[in-house]
C-alpha positions in Angstrom: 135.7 102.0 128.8 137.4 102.0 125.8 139.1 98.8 123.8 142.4 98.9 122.6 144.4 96.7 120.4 147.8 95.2 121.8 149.0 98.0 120.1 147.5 100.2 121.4 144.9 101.2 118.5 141.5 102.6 119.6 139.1 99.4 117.8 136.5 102.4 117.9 138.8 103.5 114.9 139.5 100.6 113.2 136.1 99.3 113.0 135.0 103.0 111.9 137.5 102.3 109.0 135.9 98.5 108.3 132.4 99.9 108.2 133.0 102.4 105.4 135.4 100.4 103.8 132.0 98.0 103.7 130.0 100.7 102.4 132.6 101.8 99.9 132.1 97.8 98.6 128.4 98.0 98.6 128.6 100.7 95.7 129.4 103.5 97.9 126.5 106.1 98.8 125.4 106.5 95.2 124.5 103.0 95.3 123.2 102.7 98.9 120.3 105.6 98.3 118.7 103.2 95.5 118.0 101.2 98.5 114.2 101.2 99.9 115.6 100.0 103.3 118.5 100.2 105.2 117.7 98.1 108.0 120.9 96.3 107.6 123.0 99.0 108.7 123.1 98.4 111.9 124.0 94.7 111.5 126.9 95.5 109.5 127.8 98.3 112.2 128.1 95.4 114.5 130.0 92.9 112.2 132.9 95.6 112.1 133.2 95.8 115.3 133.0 92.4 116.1 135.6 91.0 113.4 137.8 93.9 114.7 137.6 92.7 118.1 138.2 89.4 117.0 140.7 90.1 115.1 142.9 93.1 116.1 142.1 92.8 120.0 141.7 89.1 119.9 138.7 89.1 121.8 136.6 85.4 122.7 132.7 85.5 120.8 132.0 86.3 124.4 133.7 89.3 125.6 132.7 91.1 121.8 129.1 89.5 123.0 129.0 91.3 126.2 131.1 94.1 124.5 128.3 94.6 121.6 125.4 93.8 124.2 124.4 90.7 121.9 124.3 86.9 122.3 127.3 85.0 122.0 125.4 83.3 119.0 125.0 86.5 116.9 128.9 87.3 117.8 129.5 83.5 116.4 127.2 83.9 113.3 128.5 87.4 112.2 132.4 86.2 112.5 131.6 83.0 110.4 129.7 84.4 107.6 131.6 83.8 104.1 132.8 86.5 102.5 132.4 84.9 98.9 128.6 85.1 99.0 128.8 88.8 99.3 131.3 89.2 96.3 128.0 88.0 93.9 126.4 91.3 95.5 129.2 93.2 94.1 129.6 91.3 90.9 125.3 92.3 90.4 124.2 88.6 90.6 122.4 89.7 93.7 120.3 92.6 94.1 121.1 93.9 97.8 122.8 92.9 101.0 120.9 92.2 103.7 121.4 92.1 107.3 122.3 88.0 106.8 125.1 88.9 104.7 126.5 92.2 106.8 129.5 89.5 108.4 130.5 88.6 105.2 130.9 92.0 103.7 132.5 93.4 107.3 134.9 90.4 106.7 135.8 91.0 103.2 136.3 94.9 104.2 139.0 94.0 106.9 140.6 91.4 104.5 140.7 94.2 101.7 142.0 96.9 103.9 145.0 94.3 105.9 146.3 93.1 102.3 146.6 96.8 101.4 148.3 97.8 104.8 145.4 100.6 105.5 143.7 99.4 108.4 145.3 101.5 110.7 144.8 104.5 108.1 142.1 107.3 109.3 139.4 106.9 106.3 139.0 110.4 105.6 135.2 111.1 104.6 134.3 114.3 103.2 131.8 116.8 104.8 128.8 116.1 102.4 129.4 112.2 102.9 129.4 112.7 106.4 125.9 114.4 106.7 124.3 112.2 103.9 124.9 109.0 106.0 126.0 109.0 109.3 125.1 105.7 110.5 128.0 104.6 112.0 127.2 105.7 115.4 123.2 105.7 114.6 123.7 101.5 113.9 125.4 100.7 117.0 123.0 103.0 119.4 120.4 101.0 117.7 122.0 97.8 118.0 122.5 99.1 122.0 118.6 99.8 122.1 117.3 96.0 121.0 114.4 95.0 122.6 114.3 98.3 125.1 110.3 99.5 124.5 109.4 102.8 123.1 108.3 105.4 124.2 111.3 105.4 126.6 112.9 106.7 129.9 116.1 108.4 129.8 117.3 106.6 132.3 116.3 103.5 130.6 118.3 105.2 127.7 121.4 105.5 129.6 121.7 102.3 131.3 121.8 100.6 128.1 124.0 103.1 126.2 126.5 102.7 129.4 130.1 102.5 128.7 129.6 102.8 124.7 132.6 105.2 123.8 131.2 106.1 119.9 131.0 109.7 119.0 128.4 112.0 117.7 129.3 113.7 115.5 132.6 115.0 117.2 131.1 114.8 120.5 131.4 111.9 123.0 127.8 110.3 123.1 128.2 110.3 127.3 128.0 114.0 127.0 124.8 114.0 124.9 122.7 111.9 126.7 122.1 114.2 130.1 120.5 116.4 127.4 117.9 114.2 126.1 114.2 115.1 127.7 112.8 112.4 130.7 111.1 110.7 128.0 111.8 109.6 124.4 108.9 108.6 122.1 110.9 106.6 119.4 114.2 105.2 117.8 113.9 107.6 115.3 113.4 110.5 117.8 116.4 109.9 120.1 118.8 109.6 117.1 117.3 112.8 115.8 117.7 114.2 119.8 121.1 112.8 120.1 122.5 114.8 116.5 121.1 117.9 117.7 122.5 117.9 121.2 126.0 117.3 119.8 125.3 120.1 117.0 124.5 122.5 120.3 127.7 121.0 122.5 129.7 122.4 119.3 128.0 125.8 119.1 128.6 126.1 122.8 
């Protein structure tokens, strides 16, 4: 079920826009391919959503904690993390952000994007930035997956991807996920399984 803002926004949307406005303060993709590991991703997937939710839908830690299938702790840490500690990552006192900083730079995102008036603003990302990183939906399916042991069921797959209303590449990920085989192996395999049945759902 999807969540909408009291004005009726899609926070799917607006948190789309927060995580790339993110990325775009990280250094953009240039910058983030100099990084060995992206394991932060994910986290900062999250942190958009959740300061959306806090803030455009005006949702308690709990309902984006049961929302984001995370504790009410994680939904507490990401929505207090200071946005000045990440502005020494983008003034090059600090090498890299890391998943402990991915609140603070989803925070500074939304506050850079309200004082301009975009936030309700499609971002429009180009084709070749698109297929270089598309993690936005990868991060929260992996978020969705915490914990779950590989190699897994696809019903075990389903259950816990239940209700999540991200796309695939164009394609709602509750179409894609009848198509994935009984068993998945890996992470890394389902994301791989879940781009190529939206890829065949648009040549259909």
């Amino acid at each position: 079920m999807e969540v909408l803002t009291p004005q009726g926004v899609n926070v799917d949307a607006l948190a789309e826009e927060v995580f790339w406005e993110a990325i775009r303060l990280a250094g953009g993709l240039k910058r983030l391919v100099e990084f060995k590991h992206l394991t932060w991703l994910p986290s900062l997937a999250a942190a958009s959503y959740a300061v959306v939710m806090k803030e455009e839908a005006f949702m308690t830690d709990l309902e984006i904690a049961e929302k984001l299938g995370v504790s009410k702790e994680t939904v507490r840490n990401m929505l207090r993390a200071n946005p000045e500690e990440v502005k020494a990552y983008l003034e090059g006192r600090v090498e890299k952000v890391d998943e402990h900083k991915a609140g603070g730079l989803a925070r500074l995102a939304y506050e850079y994007l309200k004082r301009r008036g975009e936030l309700q603003e499609r971002v429009s990302l180009t084709r070749e930035e698109l297929e270089l990183l598309n993690v936005f939906w990868a991060g929260i399916v992996l978020l969705k997956l915490k914990g779950l042991d590989f190699p897994a069921s696809k019903d075990q797959i389903k259950e816990r991807l239940e209700g999540v209303s991200i796309e695939v590449e164009g394609t709602p990920i509750s179409r894609l996920l009848d198509r994935l085989p009984d068993e998945v192996g890996t992470p890394a395999e389902l994301l791989k399984l879940l781009k190529q049945a939206a890829g065949e759902v648009k040549g259909a």
